[in-house]
C-alpha positions as CSV (number, residue, x, y, z in Angstrom):
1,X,23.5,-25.2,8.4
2,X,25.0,-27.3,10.2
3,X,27.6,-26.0,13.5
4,X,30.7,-28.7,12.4
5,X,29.9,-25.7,9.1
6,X,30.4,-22.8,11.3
7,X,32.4,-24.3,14.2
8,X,35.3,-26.2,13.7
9,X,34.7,-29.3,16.3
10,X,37.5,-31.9,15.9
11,X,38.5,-34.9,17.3
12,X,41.8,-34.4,18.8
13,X,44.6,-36.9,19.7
14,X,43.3,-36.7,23.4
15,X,40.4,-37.9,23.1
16,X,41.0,-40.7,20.4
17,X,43.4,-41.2,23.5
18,X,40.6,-41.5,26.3
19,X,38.7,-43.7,23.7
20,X,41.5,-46.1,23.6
21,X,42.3,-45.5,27.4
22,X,38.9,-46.4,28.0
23,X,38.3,-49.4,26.2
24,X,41.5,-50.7,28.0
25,X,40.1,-49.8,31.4
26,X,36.8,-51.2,30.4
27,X,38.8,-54.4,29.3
28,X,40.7,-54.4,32.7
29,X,37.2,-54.3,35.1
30,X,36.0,-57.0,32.9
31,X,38.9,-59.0,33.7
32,X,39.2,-58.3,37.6
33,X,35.5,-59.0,37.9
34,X,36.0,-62.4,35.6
35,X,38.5,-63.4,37.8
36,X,36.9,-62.8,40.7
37,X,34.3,-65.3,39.7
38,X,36.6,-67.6,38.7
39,X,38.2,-67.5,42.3
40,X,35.4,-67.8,44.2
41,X,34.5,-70.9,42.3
42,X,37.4,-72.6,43.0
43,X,37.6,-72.0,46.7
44,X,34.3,-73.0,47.6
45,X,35.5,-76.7,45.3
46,X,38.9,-76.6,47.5
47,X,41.3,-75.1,45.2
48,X,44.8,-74.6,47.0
49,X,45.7,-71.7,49.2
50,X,48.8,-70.5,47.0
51,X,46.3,-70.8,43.8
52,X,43.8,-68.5,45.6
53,X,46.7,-66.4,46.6
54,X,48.0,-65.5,43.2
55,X,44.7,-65.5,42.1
56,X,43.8,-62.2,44.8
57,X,47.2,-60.9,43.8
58,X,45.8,-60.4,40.5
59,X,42.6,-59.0,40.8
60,X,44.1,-56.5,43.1
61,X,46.5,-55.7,40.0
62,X,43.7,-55.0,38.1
63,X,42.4,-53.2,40.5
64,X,45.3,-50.9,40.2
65,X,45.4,-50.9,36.6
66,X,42.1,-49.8,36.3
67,X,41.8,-46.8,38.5
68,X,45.2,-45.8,36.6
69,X,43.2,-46.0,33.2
70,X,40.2,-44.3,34.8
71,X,42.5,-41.8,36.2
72,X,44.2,-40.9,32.7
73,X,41.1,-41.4,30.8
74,X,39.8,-38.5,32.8
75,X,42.2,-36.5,32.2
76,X,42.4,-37.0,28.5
77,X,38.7,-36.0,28.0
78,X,38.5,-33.6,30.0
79,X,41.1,-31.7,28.4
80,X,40.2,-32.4,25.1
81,X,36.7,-31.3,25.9
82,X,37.6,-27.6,28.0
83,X,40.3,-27.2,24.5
84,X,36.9,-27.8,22.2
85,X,34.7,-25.3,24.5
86,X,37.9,-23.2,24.4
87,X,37.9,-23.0,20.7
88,X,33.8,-23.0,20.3
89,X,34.3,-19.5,22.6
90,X,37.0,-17.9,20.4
91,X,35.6,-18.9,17.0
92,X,31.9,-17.7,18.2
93,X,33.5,-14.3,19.7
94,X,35.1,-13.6,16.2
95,X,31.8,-14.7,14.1
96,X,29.8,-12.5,15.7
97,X,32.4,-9.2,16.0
98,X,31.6,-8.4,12.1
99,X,27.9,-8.6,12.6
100,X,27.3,-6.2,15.7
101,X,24.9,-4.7,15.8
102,X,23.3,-6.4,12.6
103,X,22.5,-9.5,14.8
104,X,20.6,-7.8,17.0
105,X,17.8,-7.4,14.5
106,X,16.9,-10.6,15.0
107,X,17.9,-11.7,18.5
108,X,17.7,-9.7,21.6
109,X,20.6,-9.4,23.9
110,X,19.6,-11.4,26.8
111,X,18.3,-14.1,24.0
112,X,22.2,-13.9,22.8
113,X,23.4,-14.1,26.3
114,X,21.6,-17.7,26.9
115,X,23.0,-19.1,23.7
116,X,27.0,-17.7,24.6
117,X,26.8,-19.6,27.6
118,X,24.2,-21.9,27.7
119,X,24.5,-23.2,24.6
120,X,28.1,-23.1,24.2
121,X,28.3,-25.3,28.0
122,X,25.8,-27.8,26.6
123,X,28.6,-28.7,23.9
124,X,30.5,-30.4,26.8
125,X,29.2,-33.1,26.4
126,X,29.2,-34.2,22.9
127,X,32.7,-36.0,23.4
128,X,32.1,-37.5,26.8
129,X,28.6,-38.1,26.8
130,X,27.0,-38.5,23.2
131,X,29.7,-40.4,21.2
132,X,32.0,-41.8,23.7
133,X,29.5,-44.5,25.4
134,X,28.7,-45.5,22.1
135,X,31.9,-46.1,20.7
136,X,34.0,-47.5,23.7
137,X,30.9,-49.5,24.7
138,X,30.4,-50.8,21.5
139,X,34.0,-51.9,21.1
140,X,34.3,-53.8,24.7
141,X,31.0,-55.6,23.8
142,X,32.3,-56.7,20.6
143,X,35.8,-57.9,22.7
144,X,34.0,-59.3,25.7
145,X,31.7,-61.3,23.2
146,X,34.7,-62.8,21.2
147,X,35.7,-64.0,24.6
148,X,32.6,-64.9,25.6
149,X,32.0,-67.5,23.0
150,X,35.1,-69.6,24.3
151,X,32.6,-70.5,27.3
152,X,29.0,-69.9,26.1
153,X,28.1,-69.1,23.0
154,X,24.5,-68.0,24.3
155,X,25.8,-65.5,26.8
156,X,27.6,-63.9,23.6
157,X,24.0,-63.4,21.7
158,X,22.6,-62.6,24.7
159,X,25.0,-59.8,25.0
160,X,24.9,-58.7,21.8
161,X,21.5,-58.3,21.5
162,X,21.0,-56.2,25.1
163,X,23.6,-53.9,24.3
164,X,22.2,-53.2,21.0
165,X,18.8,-52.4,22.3
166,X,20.1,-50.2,25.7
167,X,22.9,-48.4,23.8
168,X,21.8,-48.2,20.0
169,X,18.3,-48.5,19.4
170,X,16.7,-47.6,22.0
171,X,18.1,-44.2,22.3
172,X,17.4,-43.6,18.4
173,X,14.1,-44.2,19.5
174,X,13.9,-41.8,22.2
175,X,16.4,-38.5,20.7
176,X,13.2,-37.3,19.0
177,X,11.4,-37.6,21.7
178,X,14.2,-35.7,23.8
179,X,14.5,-33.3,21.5
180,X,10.8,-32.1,21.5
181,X,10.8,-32.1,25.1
182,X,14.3,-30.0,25.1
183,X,13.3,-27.9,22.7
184,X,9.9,-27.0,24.8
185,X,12.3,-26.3,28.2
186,X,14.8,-23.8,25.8
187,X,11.5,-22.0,24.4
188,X,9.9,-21.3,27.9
189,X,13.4,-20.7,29.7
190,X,14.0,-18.2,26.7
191,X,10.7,-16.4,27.2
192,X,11.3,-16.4,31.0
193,X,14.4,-14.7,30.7
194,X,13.5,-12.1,28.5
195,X,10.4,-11.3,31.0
196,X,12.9,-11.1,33.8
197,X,15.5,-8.8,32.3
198,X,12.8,-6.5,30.7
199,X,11.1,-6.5,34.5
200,X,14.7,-5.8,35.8
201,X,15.7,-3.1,33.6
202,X,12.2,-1.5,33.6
203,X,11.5,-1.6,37.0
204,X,11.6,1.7,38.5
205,X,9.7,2.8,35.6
206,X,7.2,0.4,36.4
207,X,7.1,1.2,40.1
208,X,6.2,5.0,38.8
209,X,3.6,4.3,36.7
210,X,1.9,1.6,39.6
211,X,2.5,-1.3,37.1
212,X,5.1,-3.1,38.7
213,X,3.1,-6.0,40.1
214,X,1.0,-6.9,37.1
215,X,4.3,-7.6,35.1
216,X,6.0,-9.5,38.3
217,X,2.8,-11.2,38.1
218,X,3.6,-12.3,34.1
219,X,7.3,-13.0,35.4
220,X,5.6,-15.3,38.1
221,X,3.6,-17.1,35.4
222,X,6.7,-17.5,32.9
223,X,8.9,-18.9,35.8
224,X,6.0,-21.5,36.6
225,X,5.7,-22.3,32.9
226,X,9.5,-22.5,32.8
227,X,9.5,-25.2,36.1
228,X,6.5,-27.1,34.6
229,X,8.7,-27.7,31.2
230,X,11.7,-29.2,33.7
231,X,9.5,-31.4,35.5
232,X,8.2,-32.2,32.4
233,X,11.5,-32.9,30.9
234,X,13.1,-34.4,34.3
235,X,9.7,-37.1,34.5
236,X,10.0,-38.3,30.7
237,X,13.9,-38.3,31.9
238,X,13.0,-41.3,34.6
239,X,9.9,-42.6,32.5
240,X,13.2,-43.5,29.8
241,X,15.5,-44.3,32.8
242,X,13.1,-47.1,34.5
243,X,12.9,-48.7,30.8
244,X,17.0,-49.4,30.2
245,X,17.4,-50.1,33.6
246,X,14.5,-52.9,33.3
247,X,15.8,-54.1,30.1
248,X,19.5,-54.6,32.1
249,X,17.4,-56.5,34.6
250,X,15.6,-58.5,32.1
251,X,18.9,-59.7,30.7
252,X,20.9,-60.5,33.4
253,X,17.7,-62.7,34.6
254,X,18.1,-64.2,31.5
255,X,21.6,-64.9,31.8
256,X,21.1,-66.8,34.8
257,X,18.2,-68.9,33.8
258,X,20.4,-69.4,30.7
259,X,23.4,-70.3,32.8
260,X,21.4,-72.6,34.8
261,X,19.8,-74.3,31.9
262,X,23.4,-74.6,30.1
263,X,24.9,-76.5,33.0
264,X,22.2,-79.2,33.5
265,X,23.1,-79.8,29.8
266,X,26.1,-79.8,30.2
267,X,27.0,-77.0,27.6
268,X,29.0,-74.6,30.3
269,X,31.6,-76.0,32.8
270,X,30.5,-75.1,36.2
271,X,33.9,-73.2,36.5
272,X,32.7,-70.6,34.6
273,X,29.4,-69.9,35.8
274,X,30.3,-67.1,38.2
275,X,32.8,-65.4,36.0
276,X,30.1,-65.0,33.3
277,X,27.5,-63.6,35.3
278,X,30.1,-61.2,36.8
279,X,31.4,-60.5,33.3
280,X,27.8,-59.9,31.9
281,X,26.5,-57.8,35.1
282,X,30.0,-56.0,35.1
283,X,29.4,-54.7,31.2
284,X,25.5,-54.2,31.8
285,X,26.4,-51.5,34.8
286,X,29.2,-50.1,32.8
287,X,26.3,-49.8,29.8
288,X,23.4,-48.8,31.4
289,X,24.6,-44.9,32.8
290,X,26.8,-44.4,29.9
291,X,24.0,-45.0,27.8
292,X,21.9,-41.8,28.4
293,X,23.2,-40.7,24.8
294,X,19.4,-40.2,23.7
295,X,19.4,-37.1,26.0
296,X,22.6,-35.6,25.9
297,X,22.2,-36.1,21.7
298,X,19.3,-33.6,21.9
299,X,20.8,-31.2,24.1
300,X,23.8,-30.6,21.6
301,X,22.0,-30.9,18.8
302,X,19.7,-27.9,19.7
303,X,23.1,-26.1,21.0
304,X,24.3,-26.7,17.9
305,X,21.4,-25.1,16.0
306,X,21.0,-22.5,18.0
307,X,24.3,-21.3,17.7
308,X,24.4,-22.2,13.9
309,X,21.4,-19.6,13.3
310,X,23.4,-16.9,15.5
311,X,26.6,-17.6,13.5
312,X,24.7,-18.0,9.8
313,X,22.5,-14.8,10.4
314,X,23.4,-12.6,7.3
315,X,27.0,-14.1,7.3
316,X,29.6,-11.8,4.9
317,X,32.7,-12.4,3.8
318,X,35.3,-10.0,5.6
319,X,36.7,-7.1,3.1
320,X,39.6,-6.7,1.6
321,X,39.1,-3.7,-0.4
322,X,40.7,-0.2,1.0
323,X,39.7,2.8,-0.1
324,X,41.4,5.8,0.5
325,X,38.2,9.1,0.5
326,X,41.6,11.2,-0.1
327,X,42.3,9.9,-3.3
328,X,38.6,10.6,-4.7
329,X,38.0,13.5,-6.6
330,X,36.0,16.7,-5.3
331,X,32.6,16.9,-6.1
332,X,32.7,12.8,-7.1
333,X,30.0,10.4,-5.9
334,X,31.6,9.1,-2.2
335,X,28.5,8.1,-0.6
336,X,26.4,6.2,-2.6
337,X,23.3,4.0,-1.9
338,X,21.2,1.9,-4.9
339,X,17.9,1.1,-3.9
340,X,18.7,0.0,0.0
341,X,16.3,-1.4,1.8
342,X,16.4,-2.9,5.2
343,X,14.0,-4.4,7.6
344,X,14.2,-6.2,11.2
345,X,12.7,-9.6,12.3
346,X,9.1,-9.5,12.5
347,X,8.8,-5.4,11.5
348,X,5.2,-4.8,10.2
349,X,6.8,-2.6,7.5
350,X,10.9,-1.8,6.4
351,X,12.9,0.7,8.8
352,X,14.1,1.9,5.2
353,X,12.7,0.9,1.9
354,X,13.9,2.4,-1.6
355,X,16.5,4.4,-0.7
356,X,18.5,5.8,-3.7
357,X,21.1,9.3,-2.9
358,X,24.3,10.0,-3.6
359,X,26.7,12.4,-1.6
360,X,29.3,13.9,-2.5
361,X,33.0,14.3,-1.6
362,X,32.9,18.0,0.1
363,X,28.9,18.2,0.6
364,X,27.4,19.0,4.0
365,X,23.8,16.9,3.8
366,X,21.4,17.5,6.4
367,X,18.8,14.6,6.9
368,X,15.7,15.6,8.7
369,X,12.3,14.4,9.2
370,X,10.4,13.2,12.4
371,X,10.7,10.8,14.8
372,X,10.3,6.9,13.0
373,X,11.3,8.3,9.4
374,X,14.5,6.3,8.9
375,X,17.3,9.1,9.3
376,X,19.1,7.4,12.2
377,X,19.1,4.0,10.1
378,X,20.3,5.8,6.9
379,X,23.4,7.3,9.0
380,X,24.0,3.1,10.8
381,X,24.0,1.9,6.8
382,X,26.6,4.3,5.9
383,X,28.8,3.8,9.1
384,X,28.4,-0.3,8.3
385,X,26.9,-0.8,11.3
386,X,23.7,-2.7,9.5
387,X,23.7,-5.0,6.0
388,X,20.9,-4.2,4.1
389,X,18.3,-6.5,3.3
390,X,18.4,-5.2,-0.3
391,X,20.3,-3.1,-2.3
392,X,23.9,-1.9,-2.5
393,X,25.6,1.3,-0.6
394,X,28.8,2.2,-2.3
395,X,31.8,3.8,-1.2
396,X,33.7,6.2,-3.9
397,X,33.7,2.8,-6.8
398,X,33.6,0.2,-4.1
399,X,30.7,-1.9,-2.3
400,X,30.4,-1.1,1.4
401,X,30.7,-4.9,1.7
402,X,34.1,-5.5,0.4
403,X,35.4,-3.5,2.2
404,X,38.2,-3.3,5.0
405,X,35.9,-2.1,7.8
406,X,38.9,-1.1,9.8
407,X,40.6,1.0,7.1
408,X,36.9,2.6,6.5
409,X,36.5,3.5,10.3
410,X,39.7,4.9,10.3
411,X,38.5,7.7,7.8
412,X,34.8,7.9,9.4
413,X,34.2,10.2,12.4
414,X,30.7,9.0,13.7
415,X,28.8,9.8,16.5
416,X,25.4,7.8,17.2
417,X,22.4,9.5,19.4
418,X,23.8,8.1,22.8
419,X,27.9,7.8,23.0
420,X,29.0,5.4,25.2
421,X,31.4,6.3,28.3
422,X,33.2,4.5,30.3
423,X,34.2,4.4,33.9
424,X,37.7,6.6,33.7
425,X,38.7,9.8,33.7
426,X,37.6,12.9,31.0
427,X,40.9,12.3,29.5
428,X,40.6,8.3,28.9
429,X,37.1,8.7,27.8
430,X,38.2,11.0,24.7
431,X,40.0,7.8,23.3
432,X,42.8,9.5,22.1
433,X,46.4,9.2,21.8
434,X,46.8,13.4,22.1
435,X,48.2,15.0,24.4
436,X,47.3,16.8,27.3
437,X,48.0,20.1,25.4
438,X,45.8,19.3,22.2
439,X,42.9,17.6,24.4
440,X,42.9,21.0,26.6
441,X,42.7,23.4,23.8
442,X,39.3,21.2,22.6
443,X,37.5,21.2,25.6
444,X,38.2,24.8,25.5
445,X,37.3,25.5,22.3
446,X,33.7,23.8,23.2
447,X,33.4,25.5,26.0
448,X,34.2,23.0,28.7
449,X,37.1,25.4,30.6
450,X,35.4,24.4,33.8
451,X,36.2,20.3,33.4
452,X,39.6,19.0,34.5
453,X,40.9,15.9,32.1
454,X,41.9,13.9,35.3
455,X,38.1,14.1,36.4
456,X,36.5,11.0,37.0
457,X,33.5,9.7,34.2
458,X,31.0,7.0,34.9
459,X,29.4,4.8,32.5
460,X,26.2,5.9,34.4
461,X,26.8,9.4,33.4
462,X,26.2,10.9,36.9
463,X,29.7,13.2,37.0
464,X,28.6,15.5,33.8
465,X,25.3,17.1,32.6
466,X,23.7,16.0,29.6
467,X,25.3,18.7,27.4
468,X,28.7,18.1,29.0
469,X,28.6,14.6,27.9
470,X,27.6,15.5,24.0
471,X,30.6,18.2,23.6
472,X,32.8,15.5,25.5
473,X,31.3,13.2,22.3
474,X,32.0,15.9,20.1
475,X,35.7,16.2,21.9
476,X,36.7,12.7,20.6
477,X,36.0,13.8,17.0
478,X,37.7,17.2,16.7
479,X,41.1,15.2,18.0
480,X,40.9,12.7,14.8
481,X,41.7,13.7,11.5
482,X,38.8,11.7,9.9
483,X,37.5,13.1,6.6
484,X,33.7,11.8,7.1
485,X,31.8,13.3,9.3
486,X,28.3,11.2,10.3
487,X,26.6,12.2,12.8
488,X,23.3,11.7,14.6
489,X,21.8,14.3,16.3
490,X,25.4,16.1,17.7
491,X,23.6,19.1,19.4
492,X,20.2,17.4,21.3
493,X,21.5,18.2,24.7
494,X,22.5,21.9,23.8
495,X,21.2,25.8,24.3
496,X,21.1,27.8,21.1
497,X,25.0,29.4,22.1
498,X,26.5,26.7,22.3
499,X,24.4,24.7,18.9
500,X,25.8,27.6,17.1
501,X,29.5,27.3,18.0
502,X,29.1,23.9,17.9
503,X,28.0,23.6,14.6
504,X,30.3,26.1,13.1
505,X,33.1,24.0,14.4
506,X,32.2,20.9,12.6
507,X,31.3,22.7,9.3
508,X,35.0,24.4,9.4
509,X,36.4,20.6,10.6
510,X,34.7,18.3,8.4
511,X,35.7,17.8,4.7
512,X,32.3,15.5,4.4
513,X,29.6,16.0,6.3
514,X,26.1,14.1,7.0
515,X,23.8,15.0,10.3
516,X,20.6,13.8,10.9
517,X,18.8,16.3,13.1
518,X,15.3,17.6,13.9
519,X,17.1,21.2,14.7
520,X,16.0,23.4,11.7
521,X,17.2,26.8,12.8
522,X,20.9,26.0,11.9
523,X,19.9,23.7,8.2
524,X,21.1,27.1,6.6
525,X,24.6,26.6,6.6
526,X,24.4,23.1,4.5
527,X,24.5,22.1,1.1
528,X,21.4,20.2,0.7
529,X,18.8,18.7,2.9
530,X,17.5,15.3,2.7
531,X,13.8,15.1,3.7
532,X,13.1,11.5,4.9
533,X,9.2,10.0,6.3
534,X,8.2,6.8,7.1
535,X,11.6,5.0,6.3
536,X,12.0,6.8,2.3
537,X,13.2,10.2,0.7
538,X,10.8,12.9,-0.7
539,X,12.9,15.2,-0.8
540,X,16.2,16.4,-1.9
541,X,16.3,20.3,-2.0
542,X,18.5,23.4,-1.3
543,X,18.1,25.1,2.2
544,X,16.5,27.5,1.0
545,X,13.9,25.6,-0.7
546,X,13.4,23.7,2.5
547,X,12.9,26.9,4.7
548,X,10.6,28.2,1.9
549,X,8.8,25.2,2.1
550,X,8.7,25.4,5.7
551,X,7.6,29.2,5.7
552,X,4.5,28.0,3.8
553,X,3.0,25.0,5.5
């Protein structure tokens, strides 16, 4: 896939504008440096002092006129190039909003970081460097060769021919090259940032266990493997360098010896001479930087498929579809799931395999088992956090998939193991429009008389205990009128007091409710229990069954 699929890149008036301004500019040098040639011929053979004059007059003009052109065709792709990054940004931010978290069964987050902005900046250059040289080059060859043949036919081949090789063929020749070599610096600068952050974010675990310097001692090797890729990269860079920059030598030695063999023939009028070689070595040093395309071709095309497998990882269509849970009928399938399976990148086995259970508008389902047996991934599939790998989960008559996720969340109260908090206040972190009134009588009713709404909340978590922070989670939920209740472990950081409370509050508020919890001593007070292991379910029974079950093992 490729990103032009994904990514809309376009070519804009501004810079068919800087092409055009650039060609023109390119057109002007040529001609101030032409004319310089010309003028020093004729003053060393005597020409007169108002024909040198007007001649200086004029290559001063273009002088002018070029850094006007330059000037403009700076600004024209420039902006045309921070409008594409501009637009890559957006269009990548939006792609990848309907597949968190999904995305991050494949990639890590520090792995997505590098592509967002590394990636993304190494697109700069596919207008300025990759397929502008190539283009305006290419079309002020062509136009100085025209000319060229008015006073020497040779120089014109000659031209041709050098161009072709520094500008066209030889940097086919090399992009593949590039490209392995690029490709080996984005591998080891990938692995070297994923050692740091994990070394960063682990590190005062590390320093408690005593393990801290063997893994800065595998960040020190990645970095090293990461600086002998670059030197790697930079010396094949100036291997590649050395060879255009010889064949511009070679050339403009041959256009001398050519020049010089054309006027003892008699083929070139003497005139001339300097303007061609100024002409020739003007176009070769215009040429020659502006043809590292080779290089910069292989940086974007790795950017771009880089960011094309981000973007094309398990891409759906957005949903249309709203369903309104109100309008089903009691006792009707609502939750539905046809064997679901779903695995993550390079898992030895599925997170869930199989799954097939239906739940009911009005049912309270319990889903326990131990740690590793899949219920936390059965409650991400129903919130539409994940898409599964196979399989289909249903909503009332509806495929998850089709749906408007927005109109879906509005109906879903969810709470995953660790809520996230923000730095604000207790009342901006219940995310509510409410009133002061109605977010007071909550926090009472769970318990939480002692905590002020204007008190401060950090995303660290330091202002609140564990158990504060869960009935704060809890808080947010009991202030929406959301008919689906899913919710993952709500009562981990709880005594027994306040579990029981706790739960009684969200049996008498929830219409439909699915926990997944390890807590068996309140399963009584549900419907049915879900018994999960090792990512499947065997076993759909009553409580009572389950506690009979239990009482015998």
């Amino acid at each position: 896939m490729k990103l032009q699929q994904v990514i809309n890149i376009k070519w804009d008036k501004d810079i068919v504008m800087a092409i055009c301004i650039g060609v023109f500019g390119s057109l002007v040098a040529l001609s101030m440096f032409f004319l310089s040639g010309y003028m020093i011929t004729q003053s060393a053979l005597g020409a007169p002092l108002y024909a040198l004059m007007g001649l200086i007059v004029t290559v001063k003009l273009f002088g002018f006129i070029r850094a006007i052109t330059k000037y403009y065709e700076r600004l024209r792709s420039h902006r045309a190039t921070f409008t594409m990054l501009r637009d890559v940004r957006v269009q990548l931010y939006r792609a990848l909003i309907p597949i968190v978290p999904d995305v991050f069964r494949k990639f890590r987050s520090s792995d997505l970081l590098g592509r967002m902005v590394t990636q993304v900046e190494a697109l700069q250059n596919i207008y300025l460097r990759v397929y502008y040289p190539p283009i305006v080059i290419g079309i002020t060859t062509l136009i100085s060769a025209v000319t060229l043949v008015y006073f020497s036919w040779a120089h014109a081949v000659v031209l041709i021919i050098t161009i072709a090789i520094a500008l066209f063929i030889l940097p086919a020749l090399r992009v593949k090259q590039a490209t392995r070599v690029r490709l080996h610096v984005n591998q080891t600068g990938a692995r070297w940032m994923h050692a740091y952050f994990d070394y960063i974010l682990g590190h005062d675990e590390l320093k408690r266990f005593k393990s801290d310097k063997k893994y800065n001692a595998q960040l020190m090797a990645s970095e090293a493997a990461f600086s002998q890729a670059e030197h790697l990269s930079q010396k094949s860079h100036l291997v590649y360098d050395y060879i255009r920059h010889l064949i511009s030598m070679a050339a403009l030695l041959g256009s001398i010896v050519l020049v010089v063999v054309m006027v003892e023939q008699q083929q070139v009028d003497i005139v001339y001479v300097t303007s061609i070689i100024l002409m020739i070595l003007t176009l070769l040093e215009q040429a020659v930087p502006m043809s590292q395309v080779a290089d910069y071709k292989s940086e974007t095309d790795l950017a771009q498929q880089s960011l094309s497998e981000v973007m094309g990882y398990r891409k759906r269509a957005v949903g249309k579809e709203q369903v309104d849970v109100h309008q089903i009928s009691h006792d009707a399938p609502l939750l539905t799931l046809k064997d679901v399976t779903l695995c993550y990148e390079h898992q030895q086995r599925p997170s869930v395999q199989h799954l097939n259970l239906h739940i009911h508008k009005g049912e309270h389902v319990a889903i326990v088992g131990t740690s590793g047996s899949g219920k936390s991934t059965l409650l991400q599939l129903l919130m539409g956090l994940y898409t599964p790998s196979e399989g289909q989960i249903l909503i009332g008559d509806y495929a998850l998939n089709d749906l408007d996720m927005i109109h879906y969340y509005q109906q879903l109260n969810t709470m995953l193991q660790q809520p996230h908090f923000y730095d604000d206040t207790v009342y901006g972190n219940l995310l509510t429009n409410a009133s002061t009134t109605q977010c007071r009588t909550v926090l009472d009713q769970l318990h939480l008389q002692h905590i002020a709404l204007d008190r401060p909340v950090t995303f660290n978590r330091n202002t609140l205990s564990g158990g504060e922070f869960q009935r704060l989670a809890l808080a947010r939920l009991m202030l929406r009128e959301a008919s689906i209740w899913l919710l993952d472990e709500p009562t981990t950081a709880l005594d027994i007091e306040n579990t029981k409370d706790v739960m009684r509050q969200i049996h008498q508020q929830a219409e439909t409710l699915v926990v997944a919890t390890h807590d068996v001593q309140y399963l009584a007070q549900f419907d049915r229990i879900i018994q999960m292991k090792e990512g499947k379910v065997i076993g759909d029974m009553t409580p009572e069954q389950f506690l009979a079950e239990k009482v015998h093992e």
